[in-house]
DRENPA-3360 file (N, C-alpha, C; in nm, 2 decimals, always signed):
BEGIN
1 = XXXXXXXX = +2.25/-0.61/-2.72/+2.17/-0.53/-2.80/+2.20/-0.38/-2.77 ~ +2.24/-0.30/-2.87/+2.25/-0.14/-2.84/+2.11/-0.09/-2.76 ~ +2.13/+0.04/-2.74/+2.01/+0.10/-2.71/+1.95/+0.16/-2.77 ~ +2.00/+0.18/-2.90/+1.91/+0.22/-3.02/+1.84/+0.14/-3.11 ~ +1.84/-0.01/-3.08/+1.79/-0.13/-3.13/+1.68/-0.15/-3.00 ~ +1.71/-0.13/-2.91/+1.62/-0.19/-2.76/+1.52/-0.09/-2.77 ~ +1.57/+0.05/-2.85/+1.46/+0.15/-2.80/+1.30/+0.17/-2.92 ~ +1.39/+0.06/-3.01/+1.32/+0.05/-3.16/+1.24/-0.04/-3.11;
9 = XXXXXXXX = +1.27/-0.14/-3.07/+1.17/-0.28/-3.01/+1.05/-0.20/-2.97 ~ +1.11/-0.14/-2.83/+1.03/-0.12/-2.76/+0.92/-0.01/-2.82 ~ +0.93/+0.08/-2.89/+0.85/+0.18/-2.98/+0.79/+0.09/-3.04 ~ +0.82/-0.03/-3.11/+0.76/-0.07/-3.20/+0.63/-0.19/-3.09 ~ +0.63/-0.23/-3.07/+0.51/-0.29/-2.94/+0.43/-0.22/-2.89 ~ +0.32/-0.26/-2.87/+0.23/-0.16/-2.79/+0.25/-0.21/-2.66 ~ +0.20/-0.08/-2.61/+0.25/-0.04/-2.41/+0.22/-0.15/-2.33 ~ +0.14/-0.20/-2.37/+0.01/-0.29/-2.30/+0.07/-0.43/-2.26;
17 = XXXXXXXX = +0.19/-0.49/-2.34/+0.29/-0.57/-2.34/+0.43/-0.51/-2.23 ~ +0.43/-0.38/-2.19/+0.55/-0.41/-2.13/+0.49/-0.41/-1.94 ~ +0.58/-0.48/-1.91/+0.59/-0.53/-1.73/+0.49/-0.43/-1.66 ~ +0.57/-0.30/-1.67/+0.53/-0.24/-1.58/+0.43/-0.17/-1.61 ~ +0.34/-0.15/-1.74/+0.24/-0.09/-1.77/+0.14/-0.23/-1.73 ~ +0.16/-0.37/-1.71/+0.11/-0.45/-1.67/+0.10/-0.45/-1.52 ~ +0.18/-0.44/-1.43/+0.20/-0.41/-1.30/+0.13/-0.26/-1.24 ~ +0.17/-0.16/-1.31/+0.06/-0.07/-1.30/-0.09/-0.08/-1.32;
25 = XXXXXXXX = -0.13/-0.16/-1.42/-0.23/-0.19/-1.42/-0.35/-0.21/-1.30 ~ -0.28/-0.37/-1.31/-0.28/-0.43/-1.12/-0.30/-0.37/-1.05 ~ -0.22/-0.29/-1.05/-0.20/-0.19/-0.88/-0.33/-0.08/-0.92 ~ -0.34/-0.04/-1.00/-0.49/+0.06/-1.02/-0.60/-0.05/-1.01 ~ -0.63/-0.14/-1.03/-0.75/-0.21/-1.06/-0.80/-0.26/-0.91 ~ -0.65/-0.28/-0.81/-0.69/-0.34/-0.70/-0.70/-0.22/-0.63 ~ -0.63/-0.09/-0.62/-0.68/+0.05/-0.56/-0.84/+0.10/-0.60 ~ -0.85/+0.08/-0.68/-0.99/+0.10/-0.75/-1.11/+0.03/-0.69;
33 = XXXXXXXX = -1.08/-0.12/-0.68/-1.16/-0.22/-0.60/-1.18/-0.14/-0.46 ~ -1.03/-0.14/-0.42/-1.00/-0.13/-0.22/-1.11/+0.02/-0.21 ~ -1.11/+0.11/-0.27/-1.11/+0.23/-0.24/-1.31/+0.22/-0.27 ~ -1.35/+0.21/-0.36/-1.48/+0.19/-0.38/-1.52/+0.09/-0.26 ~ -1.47/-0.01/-0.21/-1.49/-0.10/-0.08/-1.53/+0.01/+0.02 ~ -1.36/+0.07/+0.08/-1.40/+0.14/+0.21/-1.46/+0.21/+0.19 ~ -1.50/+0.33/+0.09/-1.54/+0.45/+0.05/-1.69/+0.39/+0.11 ~ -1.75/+0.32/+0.14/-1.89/+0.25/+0.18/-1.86/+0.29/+0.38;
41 = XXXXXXXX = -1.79/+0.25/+0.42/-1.72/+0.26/+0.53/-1.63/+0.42/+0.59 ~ -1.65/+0.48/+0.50/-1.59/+0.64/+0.56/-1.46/+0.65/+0.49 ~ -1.40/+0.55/+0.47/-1.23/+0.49/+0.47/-1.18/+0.53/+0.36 ~ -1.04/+0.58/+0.38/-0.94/+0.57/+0.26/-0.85/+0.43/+0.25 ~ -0.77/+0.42/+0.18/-0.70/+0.33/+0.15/-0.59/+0.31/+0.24 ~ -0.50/+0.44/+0.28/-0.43/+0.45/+0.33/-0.48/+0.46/+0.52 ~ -0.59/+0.50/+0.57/-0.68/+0.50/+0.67/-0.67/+0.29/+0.70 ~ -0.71/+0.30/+0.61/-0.79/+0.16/+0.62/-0.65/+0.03/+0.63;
49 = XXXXXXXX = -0.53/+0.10/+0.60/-0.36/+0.03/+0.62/-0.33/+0.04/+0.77 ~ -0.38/+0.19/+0.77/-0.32/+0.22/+0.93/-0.43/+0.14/+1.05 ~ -0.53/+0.09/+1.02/-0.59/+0.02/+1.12/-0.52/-0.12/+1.10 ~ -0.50/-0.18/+0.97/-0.50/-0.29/+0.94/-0.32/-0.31/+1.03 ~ -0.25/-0.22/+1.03/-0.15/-0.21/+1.11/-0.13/-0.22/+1.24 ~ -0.22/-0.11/+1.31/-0.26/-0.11/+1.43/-0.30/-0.24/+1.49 ~ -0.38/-0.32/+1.42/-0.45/-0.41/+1.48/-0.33/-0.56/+1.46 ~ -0.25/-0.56/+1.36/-0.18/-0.63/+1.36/+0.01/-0.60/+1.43;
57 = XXXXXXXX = +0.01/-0.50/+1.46/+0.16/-0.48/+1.55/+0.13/-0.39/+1.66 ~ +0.03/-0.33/+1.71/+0.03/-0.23/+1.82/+0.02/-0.14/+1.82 ~ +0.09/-0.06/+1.90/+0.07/+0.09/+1.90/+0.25/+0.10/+1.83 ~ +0.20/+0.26/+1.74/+0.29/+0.31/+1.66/+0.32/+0.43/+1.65 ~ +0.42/+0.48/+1.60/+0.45/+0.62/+1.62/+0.39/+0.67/+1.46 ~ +0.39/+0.81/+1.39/+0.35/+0.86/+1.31/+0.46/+0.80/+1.18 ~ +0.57/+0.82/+1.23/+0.69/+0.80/+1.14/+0.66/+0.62/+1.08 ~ +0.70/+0.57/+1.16/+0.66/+0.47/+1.19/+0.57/+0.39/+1.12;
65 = XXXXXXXX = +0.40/+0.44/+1.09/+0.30/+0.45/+1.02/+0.32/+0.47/+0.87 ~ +0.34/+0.60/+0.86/+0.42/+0.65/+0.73/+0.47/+0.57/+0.64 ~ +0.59/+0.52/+0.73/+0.68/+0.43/+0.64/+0.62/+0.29/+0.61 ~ +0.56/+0.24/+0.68/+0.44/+0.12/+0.73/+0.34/+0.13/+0.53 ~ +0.31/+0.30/+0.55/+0.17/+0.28/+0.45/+0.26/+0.31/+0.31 ~ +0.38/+0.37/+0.38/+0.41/+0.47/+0.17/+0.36/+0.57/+0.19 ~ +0.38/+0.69/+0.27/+0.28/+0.78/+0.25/+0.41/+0.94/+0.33 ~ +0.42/+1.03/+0.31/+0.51/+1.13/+0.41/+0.45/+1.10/+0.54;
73 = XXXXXXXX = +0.56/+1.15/+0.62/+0.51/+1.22/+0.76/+0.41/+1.30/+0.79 ~ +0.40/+1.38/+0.72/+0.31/+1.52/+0.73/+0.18/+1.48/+0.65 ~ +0.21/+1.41/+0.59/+0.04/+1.33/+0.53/+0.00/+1.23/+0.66 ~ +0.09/+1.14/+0.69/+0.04/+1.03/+0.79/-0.04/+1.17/+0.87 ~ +0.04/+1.23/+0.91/+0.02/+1.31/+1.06/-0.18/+1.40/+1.02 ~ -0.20/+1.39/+0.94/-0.35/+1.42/+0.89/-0.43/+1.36/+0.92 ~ -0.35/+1.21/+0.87/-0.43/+1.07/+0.83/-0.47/+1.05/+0.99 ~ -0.35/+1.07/+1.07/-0.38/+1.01/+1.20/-0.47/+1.11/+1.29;
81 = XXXXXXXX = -0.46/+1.24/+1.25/-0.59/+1.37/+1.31/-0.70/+1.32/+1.28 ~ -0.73/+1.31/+1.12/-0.83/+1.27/+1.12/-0.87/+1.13/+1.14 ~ -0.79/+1.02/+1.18/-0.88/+0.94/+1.26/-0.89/+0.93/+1.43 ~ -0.82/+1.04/+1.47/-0.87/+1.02/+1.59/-0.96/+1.12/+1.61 ~ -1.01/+1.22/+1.49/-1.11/+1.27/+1.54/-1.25/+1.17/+1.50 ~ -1.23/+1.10/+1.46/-1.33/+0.99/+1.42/-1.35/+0.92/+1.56 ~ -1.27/+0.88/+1.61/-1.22/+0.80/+1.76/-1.20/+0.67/+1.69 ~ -1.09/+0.66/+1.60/-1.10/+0.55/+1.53/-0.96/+0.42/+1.61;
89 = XXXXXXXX = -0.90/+0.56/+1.65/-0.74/+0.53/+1.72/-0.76/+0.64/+1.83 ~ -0.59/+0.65/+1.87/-0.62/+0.72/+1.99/-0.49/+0.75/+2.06 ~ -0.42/+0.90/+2.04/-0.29/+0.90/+2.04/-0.22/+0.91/+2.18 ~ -0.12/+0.94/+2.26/-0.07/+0.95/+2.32/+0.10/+0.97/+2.36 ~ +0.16/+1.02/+2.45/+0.27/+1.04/+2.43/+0.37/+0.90/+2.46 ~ +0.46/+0.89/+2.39/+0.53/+0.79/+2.40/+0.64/+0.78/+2.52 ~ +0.60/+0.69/+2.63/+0.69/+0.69/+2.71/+0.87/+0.70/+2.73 ~ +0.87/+0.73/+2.61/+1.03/+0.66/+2.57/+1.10/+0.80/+2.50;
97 = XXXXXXXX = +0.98/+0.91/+2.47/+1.03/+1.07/+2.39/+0.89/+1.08/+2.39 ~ +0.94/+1.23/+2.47/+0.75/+1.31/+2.50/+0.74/+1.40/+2.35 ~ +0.82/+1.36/+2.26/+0.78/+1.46/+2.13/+0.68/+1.38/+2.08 ~ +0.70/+1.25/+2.08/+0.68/+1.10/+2.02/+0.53/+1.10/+2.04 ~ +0.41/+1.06/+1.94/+0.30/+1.04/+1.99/+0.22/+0.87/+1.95 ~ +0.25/+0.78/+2.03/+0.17/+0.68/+1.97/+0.06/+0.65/+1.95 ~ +0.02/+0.62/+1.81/-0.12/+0.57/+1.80/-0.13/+0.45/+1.83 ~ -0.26/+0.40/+1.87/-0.30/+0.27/+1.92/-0.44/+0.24/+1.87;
105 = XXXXXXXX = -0.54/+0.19/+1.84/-0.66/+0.15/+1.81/-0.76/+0.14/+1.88 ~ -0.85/+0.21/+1.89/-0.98/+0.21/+1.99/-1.06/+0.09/+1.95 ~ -1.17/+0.04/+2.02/-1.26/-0.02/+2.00/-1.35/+0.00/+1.88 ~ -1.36/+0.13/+1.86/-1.49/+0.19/+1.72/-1.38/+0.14/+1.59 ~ -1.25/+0.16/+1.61/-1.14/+0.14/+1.51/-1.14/-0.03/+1.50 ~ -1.12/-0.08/+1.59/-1.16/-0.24/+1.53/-1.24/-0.27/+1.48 ~ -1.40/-0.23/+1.56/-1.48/-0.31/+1.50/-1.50/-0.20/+1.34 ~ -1.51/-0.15/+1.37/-1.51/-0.06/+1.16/-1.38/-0.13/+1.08;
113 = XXXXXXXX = -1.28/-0.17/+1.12/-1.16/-0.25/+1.04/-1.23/-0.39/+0.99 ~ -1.28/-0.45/+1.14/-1.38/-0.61/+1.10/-1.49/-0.61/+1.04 ~ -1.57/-0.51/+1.01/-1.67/-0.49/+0.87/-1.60/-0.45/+0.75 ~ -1.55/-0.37/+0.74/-1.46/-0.31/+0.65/-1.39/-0.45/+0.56 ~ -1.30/-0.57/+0.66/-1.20/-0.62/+0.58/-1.34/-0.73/+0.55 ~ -1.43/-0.79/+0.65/-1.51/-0.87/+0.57/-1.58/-0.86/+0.40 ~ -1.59/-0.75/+0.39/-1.57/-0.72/+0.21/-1.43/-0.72/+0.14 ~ -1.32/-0.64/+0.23/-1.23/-0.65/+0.14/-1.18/-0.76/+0.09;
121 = XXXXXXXX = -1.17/-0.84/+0.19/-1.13/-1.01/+0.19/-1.13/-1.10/+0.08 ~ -1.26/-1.11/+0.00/-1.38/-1.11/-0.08/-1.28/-1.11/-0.22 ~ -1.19/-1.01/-0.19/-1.14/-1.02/-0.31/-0.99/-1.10/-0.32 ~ -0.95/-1.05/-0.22/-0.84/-1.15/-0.18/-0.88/-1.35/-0.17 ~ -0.97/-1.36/-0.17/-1.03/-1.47/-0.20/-1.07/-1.53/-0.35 ~ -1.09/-1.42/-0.45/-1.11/-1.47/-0.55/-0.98/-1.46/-0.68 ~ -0.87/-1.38/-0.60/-0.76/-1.41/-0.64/-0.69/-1.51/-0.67 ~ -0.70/-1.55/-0.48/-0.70/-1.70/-0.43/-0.71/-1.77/-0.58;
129 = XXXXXXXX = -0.85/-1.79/-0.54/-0.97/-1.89/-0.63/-0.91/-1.93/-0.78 ~ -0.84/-1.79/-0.83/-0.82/-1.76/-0.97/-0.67/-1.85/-1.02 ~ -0.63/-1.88/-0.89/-0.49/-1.94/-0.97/-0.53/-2.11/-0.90 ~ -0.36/-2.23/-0.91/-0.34/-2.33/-0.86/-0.28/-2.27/-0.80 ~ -0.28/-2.34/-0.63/-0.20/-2.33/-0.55/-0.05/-2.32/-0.59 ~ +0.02/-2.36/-0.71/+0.12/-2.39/-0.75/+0.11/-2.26/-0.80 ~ +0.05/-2.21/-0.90/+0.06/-2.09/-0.95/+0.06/-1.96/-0.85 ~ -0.04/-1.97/-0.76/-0.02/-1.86/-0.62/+0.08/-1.84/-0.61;
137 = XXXXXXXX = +0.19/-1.97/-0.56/+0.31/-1.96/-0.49/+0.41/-1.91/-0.60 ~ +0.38/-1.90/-0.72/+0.46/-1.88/-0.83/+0.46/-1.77/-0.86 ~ +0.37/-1.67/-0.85/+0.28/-1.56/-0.88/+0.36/-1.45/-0.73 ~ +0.33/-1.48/-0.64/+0.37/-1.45/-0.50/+0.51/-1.40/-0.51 ~ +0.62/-1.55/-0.55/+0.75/-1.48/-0.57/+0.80/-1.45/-0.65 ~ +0.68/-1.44/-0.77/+0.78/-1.33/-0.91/+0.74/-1.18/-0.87 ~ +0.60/-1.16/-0.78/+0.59/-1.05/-0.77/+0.69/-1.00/-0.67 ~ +0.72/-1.07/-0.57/+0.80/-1.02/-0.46/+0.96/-1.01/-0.53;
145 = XXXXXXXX = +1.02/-1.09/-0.61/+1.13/-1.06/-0.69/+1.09/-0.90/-0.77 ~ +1.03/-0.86/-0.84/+0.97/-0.81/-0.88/+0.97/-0.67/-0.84 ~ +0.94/-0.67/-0.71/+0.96/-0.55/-0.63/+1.06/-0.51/-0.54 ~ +1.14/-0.65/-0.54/+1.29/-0.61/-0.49/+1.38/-0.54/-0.64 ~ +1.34/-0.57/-0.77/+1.43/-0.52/-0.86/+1.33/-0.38/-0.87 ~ +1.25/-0.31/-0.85/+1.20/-0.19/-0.81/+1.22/-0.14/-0.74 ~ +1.27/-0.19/-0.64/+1.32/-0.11/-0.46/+1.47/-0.05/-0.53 ~ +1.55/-0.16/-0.59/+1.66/-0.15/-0.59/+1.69/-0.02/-0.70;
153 = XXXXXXXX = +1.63/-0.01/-0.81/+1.60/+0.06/-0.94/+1.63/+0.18/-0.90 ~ +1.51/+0.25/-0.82/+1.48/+0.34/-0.76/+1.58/+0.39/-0.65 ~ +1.66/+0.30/-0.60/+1.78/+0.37/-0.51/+1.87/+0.41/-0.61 ~ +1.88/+0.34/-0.77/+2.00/+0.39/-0.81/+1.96/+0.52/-0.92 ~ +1.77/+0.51/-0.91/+1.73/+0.65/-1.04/+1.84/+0.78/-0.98 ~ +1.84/+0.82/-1.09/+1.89/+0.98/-1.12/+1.80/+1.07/-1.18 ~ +1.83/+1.18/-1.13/+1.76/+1.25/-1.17/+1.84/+1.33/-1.31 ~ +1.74/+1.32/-1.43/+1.80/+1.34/-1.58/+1.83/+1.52/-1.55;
161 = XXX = +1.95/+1.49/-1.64/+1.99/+1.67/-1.65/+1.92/+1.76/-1.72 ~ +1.95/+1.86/-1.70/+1.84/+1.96/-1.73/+1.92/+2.00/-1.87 ~ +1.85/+2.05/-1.96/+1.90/+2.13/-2.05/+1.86/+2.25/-2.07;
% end
């Protein structure tokens, strides 16, 4: 099919039908959910990854985090001020490079993670609920295909020339 037939299709359909305005969708509806959750709890979204992180791999560097949430360096490095001024975590220099500062998880930062995910869960449960186990698992690896042909996309975007 040319691209001037592909580009007709697609004009001619409404948005609402293509992938990725469906995939975006998703992704706003469950940010939407997550964020109204913690927002009860003090929490951002991205706050509420870096515990969920901490608590599941250890102590972490900023970079490290970052790449962990999707988010810059220089944003994590905020994210992580402001939770240790909360005493949510709790940084320190990394034995291995004194530039290096690892975060690790306090006590106040667990137990606010273990109220916090007992609601978030809630929904992750009625996801669950919403499919067959067959469908989950089906659902699971089209999304995960899904976002490997997005990873990949994105390494080869260009950026359009200017006129």
């Amino acid at each position: 099919m040319s691209l001037s037939m592909e580009w007709e299709r697609v004009v001619e359909a409404p948005i609402e039908n293509d992938l990725c305005t469906r995939i975006r969708r998703s992704e706003q509806a469950l940010m939407t959910h997550h964020e109204a959750v913690l927002r009860g709890y003090g929490l951002t979204m991205t706050q509420y990854t870096v515990l969920m992180i901490l608590s599941r791999e250890g102590g972490m560097s900023g970079a490290q985090l970052a790449r962990s949430c999707g988010v810059t360096q220089q944003s994590m490095s905020s994210v992580l001020t402001n939770m240790e001024n909360k005493e949510l975590i709790h940084r320190e220099t990394s034995p291995v490079h004194a530039k290096v500062q690892i975060a690790t998880l306090t006590d106040e930062g667990q137990a606010l993670l273990d109220r916090a995910f007992q609601e978030v869960v809630i929904l992750e449960r009625a996801l669950t609920d919403a499919f067959t186990p067959s469908e989950h698992a089906s659902l699971c690896a089209l999304l995960e295909r899904a976002t490997a042909v997005l990873i990949q996309q994105t390494r080869h975007a260009t950026v359009p020339p200017t006129a």
